[in-house]
N, C-alpha and C positions, 0 to 999 in steps of 0.2 A: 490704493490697492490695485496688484495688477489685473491682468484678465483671470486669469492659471486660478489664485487665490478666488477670485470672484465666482468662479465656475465650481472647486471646491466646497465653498460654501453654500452655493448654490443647488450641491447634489447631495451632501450632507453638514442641513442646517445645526446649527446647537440647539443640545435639549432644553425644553424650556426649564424654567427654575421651577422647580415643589412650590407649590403657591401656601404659605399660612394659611389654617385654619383659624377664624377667630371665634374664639368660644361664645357662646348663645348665651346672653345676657338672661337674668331672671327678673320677673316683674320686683320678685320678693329679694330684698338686701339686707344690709346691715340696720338700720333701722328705721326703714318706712316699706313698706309693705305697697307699691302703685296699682294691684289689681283691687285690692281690699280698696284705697282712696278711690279708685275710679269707679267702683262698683257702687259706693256709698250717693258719690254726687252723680253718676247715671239715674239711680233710681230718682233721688230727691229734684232732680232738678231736668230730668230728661225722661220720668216716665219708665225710666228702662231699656227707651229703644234702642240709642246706639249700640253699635256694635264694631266695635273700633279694640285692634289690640293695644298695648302700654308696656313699654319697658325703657331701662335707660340707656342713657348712649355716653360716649365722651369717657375721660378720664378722671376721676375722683380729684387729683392735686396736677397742678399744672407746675414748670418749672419757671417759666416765662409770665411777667405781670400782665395782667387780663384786662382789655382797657371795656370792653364790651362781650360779655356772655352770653349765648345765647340759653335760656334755665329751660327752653323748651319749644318743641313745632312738633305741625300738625300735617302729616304725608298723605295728602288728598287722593291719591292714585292708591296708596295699601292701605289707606283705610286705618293708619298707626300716627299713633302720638308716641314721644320721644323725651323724657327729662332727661334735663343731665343730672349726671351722678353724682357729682358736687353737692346736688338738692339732700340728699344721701346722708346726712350728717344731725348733732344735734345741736350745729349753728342756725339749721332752719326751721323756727315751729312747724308746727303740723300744720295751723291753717296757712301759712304763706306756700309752704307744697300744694294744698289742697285746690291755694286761689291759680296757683300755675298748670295744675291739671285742669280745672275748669275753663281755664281761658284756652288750654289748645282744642278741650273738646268743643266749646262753643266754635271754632274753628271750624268744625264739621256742620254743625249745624246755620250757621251767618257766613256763605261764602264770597269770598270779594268780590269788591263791584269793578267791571274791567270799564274805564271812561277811554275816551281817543287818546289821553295824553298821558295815564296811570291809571295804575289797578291801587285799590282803595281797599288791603287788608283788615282792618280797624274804624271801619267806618264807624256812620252815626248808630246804627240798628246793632252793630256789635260791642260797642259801648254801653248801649242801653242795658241789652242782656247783662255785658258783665258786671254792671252795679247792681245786679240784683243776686248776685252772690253771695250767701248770710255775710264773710269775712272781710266785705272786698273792702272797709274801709280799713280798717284794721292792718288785710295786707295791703295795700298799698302805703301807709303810714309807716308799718315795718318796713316795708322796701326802700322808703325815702331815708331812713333814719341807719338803716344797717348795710344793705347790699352793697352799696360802694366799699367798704371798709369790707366787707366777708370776701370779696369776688379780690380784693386787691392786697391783701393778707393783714 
């Protein structure tokens, strides 16, 4: 580019592009309702206290084979958990959604343990908690037996 051109551009830059809008997810979908699940195991298992929002993220069908999903995380700075949408469907029971909200909200409550050489998301004290989930054996036995095969079509 020469000078001439540089200085052009320089005095009148291009407009930026119109930025999409992405529409505001709702906690409530097609068929699971994540305010109602998180409100049920807040109460039962938390007392109530949290106060953490829930909605989903991500794209319902992907076109691309999926070697690792993530079904869910917990935004320690908003104070928001996140399923994906995929969970969304009626390949997933209700309590394997239920054990995937539970484990991002225990998130909040068992924060990682930062060592010299890693941060230890899953430690020993957040294990603990999570087995005492009424479903957790349950889901995790679904997990073992279906998730591969649902996530990889």
């Amino acid at each position: 580019m020469n000078w001439v051109r540089k200085l052009k551009r320089f005095l009148n830059p291009p407009s930026p592009k119109p930025r999409m809008r992405k529409e505001k997810a709702s906690p409530v979908s097609r068929i699971y309702d994540l305010q109602s699940i998180y409100q049920e195991i807040n109460i039962e298992y938390f007392e109530g206290k949290l106060q953490l929002s829930i909605d989903w993220f991500g794209r319902e069908k992907t076109s691309r084979k999926i070697s690792r999903k993530v079904l869910g995380y917990y935004d320690d700075r908003r104070k928001s958990i996140k399923i994906h949408r995929s969970l969304d469907s009626p390949s997933f029971p209700h309590f394997f959604l239920s054990y995937v909200v539970y484990h991002e909200m225990l998130h909040s409550v068992e924060p990682p343990i930062v060592g010299r050489k890693r941060r230890r998301v899953h430690h020993e004290g957040f294990r603990d908690k999570e087995k005492q989930f009424h479903s957790y054996a349950m889901a995790k036995q679904w997990e073992k037996e279906h998730l591969a095969k649902i996530l990889h079509g």
